[in-house]
C-alpha positions in Angstrom: 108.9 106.4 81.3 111.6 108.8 82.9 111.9 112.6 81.7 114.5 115.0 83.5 113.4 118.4 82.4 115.6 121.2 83.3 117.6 119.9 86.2 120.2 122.0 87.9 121.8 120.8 91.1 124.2 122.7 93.9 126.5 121.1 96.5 126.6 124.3 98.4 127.6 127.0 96.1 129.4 124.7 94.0 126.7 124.0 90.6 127.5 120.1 89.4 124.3 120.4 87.0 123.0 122.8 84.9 120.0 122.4 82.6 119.9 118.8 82.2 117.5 117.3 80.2 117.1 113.2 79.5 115.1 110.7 78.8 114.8 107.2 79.6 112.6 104.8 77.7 110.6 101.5 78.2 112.6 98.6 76.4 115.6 100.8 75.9 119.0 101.5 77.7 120.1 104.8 77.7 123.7 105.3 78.8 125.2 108.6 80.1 129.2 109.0 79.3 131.5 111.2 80.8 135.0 111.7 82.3 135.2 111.7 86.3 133.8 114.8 88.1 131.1 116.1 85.2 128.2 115.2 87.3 126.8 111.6 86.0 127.0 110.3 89.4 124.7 113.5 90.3 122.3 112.9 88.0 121.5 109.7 89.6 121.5 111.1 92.7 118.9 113.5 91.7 116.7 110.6 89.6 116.7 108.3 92.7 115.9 111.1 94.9 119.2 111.1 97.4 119.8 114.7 96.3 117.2 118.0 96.0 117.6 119.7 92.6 117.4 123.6 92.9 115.4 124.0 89.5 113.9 121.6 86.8 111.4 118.8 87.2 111.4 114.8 87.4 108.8 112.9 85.9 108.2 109.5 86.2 105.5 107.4 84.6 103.9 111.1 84.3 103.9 111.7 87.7 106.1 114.5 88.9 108.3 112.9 91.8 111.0 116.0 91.8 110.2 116.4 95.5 109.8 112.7 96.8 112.3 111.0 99.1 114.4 107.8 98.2 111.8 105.2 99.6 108.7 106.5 97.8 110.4 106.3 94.4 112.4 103.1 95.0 108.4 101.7 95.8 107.3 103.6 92.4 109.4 100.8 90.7 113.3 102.9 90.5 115.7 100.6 91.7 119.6 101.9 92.3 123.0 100.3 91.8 125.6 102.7 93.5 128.7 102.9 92.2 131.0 101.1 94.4 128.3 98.5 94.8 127.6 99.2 98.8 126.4 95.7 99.4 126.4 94.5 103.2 129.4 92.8 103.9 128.9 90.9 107.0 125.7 89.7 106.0 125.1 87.0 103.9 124.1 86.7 100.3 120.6 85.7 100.7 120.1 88.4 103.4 121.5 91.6 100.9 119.1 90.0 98.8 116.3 90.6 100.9 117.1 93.9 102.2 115.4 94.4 98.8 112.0 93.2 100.5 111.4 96.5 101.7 110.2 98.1 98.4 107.7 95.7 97.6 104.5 94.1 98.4 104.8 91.8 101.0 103.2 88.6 98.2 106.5 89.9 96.5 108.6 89.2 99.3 110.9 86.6 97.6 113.9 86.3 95.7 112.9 84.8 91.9 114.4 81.8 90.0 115.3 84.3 87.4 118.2 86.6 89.6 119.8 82.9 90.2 119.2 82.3 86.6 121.3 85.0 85.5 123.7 85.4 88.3 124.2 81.4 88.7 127.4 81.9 91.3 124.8 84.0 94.1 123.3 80.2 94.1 126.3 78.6 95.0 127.6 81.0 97.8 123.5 81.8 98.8 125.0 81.4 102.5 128.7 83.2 102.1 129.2 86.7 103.5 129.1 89.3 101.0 132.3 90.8 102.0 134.2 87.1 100.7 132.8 88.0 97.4 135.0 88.9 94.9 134.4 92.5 93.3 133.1 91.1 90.5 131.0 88.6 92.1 129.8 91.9 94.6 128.5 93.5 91.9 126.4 90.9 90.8 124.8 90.7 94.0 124.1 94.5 93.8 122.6 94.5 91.2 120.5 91.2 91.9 119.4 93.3 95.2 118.0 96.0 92.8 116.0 93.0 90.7 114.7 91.7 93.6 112.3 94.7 94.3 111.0 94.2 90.5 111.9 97.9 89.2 110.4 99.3 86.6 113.8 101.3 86.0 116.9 99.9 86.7 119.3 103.2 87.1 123.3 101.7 87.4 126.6 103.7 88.5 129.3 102.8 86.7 129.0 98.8 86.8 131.9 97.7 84.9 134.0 99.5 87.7 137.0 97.4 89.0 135.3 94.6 87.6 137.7 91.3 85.6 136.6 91.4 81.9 134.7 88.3 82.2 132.5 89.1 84.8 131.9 92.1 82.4 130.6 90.4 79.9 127.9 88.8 82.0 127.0 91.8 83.3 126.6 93.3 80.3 124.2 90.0 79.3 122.4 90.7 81.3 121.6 94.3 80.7 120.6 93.4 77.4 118.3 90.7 78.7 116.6 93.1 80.9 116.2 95.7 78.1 114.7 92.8 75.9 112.1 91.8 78.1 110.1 95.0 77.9 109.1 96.1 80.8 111.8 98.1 82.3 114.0 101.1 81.4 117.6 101.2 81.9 119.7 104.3 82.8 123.3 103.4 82.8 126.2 105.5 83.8 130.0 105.0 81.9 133.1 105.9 81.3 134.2 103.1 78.8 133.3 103.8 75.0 132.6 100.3 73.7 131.1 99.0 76.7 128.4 101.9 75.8 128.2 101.7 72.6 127.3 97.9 72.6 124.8 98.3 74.8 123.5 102.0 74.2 119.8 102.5 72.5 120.2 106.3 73.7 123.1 108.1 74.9 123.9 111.6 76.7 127.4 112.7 77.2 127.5 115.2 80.0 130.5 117.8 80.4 130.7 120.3 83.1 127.6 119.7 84.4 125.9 120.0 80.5 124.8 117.6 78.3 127.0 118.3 75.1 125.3 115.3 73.2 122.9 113.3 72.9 120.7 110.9 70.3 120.7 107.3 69.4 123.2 104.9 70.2 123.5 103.8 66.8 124.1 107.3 65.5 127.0 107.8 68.3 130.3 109.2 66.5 133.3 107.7 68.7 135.5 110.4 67.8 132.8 112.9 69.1 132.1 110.9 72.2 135.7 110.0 73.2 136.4 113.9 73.1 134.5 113.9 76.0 136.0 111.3 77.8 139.6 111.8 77.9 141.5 113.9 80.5 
């Protein structure tokens, strides 16, 4: 569904990617690993469309979107989670929900059964500001926002970020309920090992702006991978 062919990406004079091929496929999550400062949170940026690349092409659903803004991908069905969640936090939980309205249709303007399904506590504090959420509880909500404009990739920054092991656990549910279902693709950035590697169909380590590895996730060799994400 999602091919980055060749990507390389400059703050300034300063290169954060070079050459970066990946792909991310329908029914599958594909998790890119990393220590801090190798570019993963770049790649996004460049697949979501908040920053130009300088070379290389994005493809999506084989349509070439390298050189569309933000809003016309999010309404080709790409859907973001930032890291540091960025929810609204003097609005309430229902209305970061439906700042997700914007994307879609306006027959799709509503927030399904199914987000409250799997995040059962944005029920309960529907009416709570989101900045009295707890971080874990915040980064359900952000990534309920993203479900709400029905992507057809879900691309996530580092979710397990600052987040209480249980709340983890859900999150990663869900992620494998969403893969399941078979009709969206899942790019997922992380630093954790095994939080990849239980969830991983395909992985990519980048280093230095390079992808140094890549293949299935249940081919990954830890000792290989951790190399790569150690100081």
């Amino acid at each position: 569904m999602l091919t980055v062919e060749g990507i390389d990406l400059y703050y300034g004079a300063s290169q954060a990617l070079r050459r970066v091929n990946l792909t991310a496929k329908d029914n599958a999550i594909t998790c890119v690993l990393g220590r801090n400062g190798v570019g993963k949170t770049s790649l996004l940026r460049a697949i979501v469309g908040q920053h130009p690349v300088r070379n290389g092409h994005i493809r999506w659903e084989n349509e070439d979107i390298t050189g569309l803004p933000p809003y016309k991908r999010a309404m080709r069905g790409i859907a973001y989670v930032p890291q540091g969640r960025e929810i609204f936090p003097l609005l309430t939980v229902e209305e970061n929900l439906q700042t997700g309205f914007a994307a879609v249709a306006r027959s799709l303007r509503h927030v399904p059964d199914e987000i409250f399904e799997m995040f059962p506590v944005l029920r309960d504090m529907l009416y709570r500001r989101g900045g009295d959420l707890s971080g874990g509880q915040q980064q359900q909500l952000a990534i309920a926002r993203a479900l709400v404009t029905r992507p057809r990739l879900l691309v996530l920054d580092e979710p397990t970020e600052g987040i209480q092991p249980s709340i983890i656990k859900d999150i990663e549910r869900v992620i494998r309920q969403l893969a399941q279902r078979g009709s969206m693709a899942i790019l997922l950035v992380e630093q954790y090992f095994e939080f990849a590697r239980d969830l991983a169909d395909e992985y990519v380590v980048l280093d230095r702006g390079e992808v140094v590895a890549s293949g299935r996730g249940d081919e990954m060799v830890e000792t290989e991978v951790r190399r790569h994400l150690t100081v």
